[in-house]
N, C-alpha and C positions, 0 to 999 in steps of 0.2 A: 549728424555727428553727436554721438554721448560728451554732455558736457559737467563740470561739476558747479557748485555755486558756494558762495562764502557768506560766513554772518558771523558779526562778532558778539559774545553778549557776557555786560559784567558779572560776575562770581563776585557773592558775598560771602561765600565760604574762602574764596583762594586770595583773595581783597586784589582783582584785577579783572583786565578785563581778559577774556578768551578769544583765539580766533578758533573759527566749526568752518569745517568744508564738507558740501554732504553732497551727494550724488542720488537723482531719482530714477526711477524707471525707464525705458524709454517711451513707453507708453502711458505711462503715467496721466499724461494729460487728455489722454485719448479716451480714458476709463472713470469707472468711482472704485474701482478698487481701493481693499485696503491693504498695505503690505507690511512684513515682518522687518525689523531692523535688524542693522549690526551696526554698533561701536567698535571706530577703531582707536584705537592709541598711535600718535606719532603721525599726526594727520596730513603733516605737511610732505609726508613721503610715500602717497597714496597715491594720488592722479596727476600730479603735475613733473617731470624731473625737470623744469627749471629751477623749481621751489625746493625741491625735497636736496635734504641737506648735505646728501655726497653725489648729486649730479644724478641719481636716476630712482624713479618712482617705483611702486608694485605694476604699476601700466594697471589698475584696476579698468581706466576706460577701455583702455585694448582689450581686454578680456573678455570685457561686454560687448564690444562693436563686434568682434571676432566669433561669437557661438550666440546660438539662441537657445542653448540647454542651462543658459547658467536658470537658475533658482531667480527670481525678480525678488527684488529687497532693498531697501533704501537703507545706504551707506551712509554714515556719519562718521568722520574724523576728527578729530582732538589733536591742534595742533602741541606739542610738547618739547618742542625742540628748546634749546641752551640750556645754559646751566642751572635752572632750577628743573630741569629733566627728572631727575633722578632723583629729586625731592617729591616730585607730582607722585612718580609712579613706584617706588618703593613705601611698604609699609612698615617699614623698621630704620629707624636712624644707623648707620654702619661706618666703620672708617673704612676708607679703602686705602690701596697701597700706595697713593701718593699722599696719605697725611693727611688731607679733608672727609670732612663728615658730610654723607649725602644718605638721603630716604628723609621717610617719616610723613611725609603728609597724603599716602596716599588715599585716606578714609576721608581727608578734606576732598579731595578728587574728587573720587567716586561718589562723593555727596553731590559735587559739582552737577554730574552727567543726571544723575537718579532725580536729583530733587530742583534742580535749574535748567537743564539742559535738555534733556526728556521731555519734559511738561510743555517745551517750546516744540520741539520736535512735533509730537502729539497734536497740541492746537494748530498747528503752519499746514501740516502734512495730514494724507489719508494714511494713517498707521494701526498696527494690530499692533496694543499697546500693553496686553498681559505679558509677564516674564516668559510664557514659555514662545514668543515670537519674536524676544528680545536676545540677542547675543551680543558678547564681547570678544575682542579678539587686537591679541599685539603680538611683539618678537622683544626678544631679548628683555631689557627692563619691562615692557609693555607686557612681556608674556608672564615675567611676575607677579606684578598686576592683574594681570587675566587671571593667574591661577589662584591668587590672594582676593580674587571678585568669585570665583567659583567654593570658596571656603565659608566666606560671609556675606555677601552680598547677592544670595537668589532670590530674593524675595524681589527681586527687580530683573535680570538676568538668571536664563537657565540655559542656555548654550555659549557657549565658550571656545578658544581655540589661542594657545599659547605655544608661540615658535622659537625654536634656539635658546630656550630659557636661560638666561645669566642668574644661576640658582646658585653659585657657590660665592661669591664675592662676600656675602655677610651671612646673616643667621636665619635665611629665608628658606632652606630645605629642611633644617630641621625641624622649624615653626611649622610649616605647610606639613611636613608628616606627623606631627604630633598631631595638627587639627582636625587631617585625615581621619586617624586614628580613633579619634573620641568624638565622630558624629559620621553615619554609612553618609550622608548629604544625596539624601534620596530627591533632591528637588534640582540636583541638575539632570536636563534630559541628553545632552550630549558633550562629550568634553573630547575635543585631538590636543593632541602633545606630539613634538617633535625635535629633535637636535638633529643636525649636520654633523657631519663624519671631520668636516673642515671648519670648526667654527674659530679658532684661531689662528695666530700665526704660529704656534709650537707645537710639539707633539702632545705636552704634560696638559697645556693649557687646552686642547682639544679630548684628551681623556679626561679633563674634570668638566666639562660641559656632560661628554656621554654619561659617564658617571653618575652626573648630580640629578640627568635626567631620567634616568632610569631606574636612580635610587625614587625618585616621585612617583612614575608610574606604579612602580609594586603595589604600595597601598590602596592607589585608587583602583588599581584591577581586581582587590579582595573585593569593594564594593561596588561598583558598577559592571555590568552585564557589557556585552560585546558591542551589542548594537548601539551602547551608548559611548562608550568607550575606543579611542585608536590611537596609539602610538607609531610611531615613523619614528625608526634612525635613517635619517636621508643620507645614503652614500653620495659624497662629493659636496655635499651642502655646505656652503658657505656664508658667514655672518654679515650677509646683507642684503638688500631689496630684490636686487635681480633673483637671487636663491629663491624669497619668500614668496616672490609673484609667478613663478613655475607652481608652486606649491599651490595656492592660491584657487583655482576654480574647484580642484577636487574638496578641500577643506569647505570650500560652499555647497557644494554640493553634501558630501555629508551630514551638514549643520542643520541645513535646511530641504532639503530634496522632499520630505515628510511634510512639511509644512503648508 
């Protein structure tokens, strides 16, 4: 039976402590291999749907137990759930429509993972521990994130994979295509992008998802090449777990099938 395992460790950047859920091989202990990672964002809604915060996970273990073509990789999740969510993983402070200000610490984050979190990983585990065996990967604010870790943070991460992006709510589309714009970011080696046909409950509010993600791809399709590059508008997709964990083994396999 694939299992995952937990560890908690203090951040001195986020001044708390973190819970990490990671998931190994299943062979793992059977070998000395070394394997590629991924980070994900919103860890708590990865392997477990007791845990995970609307009753149902990505089933990342079902996906494992179920095929033996996925890519082997050791999983790390970041748990990110309540209200300072959306502080972790946004990179710009914003109001949003109920009045409160949320973002801003997400370069404390991602210092978290790179410079606290990693280094553990690295020493615990047999890991390929250069950026280009290293990915990131979230949904919605996390995919923010992921594409705000793909802008300035390769020197740690070079594959990446950002779903249902929640790109409109503040000033994160248009920042992310100016940064586009003013550097080709020849040091990512693979990047998916994707929105759902169904990411809200309205019609207006599901055309500014498509919208906002399609206003991103443009730029990054000037500079990346095909083989590095893939966008999906997923008809029917819907803004939540069950959606992203359909999606889920081909995006690995993309990310890492080379590897």
């Amino acid at each position: 039976m694939t299992e995952y395992h937990v560890l908690f460790l203090y951040s001195n950047y986020l001044k708390r402590s973190m819970k990490v859920l990671y998931y190994l091989p299943k062979n793992y202990a059977k070998t000395d291999k070394h394997y590629p990672v991924l980070y994900m964002h919103d860890g708590q809604n990865l392997f477990d749907s007791d845990m995970a915060t609307y009753g149902t996970s990505w089933n990342i273990l079902e996906a494992y137990d179920q095929t033996t073509t996925l890519p082997e990789l050791i999983i790390v999740g970041i748990k990110t759930a309540g209200k300072t969510r959306a502080d972790l993983l946004l990179p710009t402070p914003f109001k949003y429509k109920d009045g409160a200000t949320y973002g801003g610490d997400a370069d404390k984050y991602l210092m978290f993972i790179k410079e606290e979190l990693k280094p553990v990983i690295d020493q615990r585990f047999r890991t390929l521990t250069s950026a280009k065996d290293t990915a990131l990967m979230g949904s919605s604010y996390g995919g923010v994130n992921t594409i705000y870790a793909a802008l300035h943070h390769t020197d740690t991460f070079s594959k990446f994979a950002a779903l249902s992006n929640a790109l409109f709510y503040g000033p994160f589309l248009s920042d992310f295509i100016s940064d586009i714009n003013r550097s080709k970011h020849s040091n990512i080696d693979k990047l998916y992008l994707d929105v759902g046909t169904n990411e809200a409950k309205n019609n207006q509010e599901c055309q500014n998802y498509i919208n906002a993600n399609k206003d991103l791809y443009k730029p990054f399709k000037d500079y990346l090449t095909e083989d590095k590059l893939i966008f999906k508008l997923i008809e029917g997709g819907i803004h939540n777990e069950s959606s992203w964990a359909k999606r889920f083994p081909d995006i690995i396999h993309f990310l890492f099938s080379d590897s």
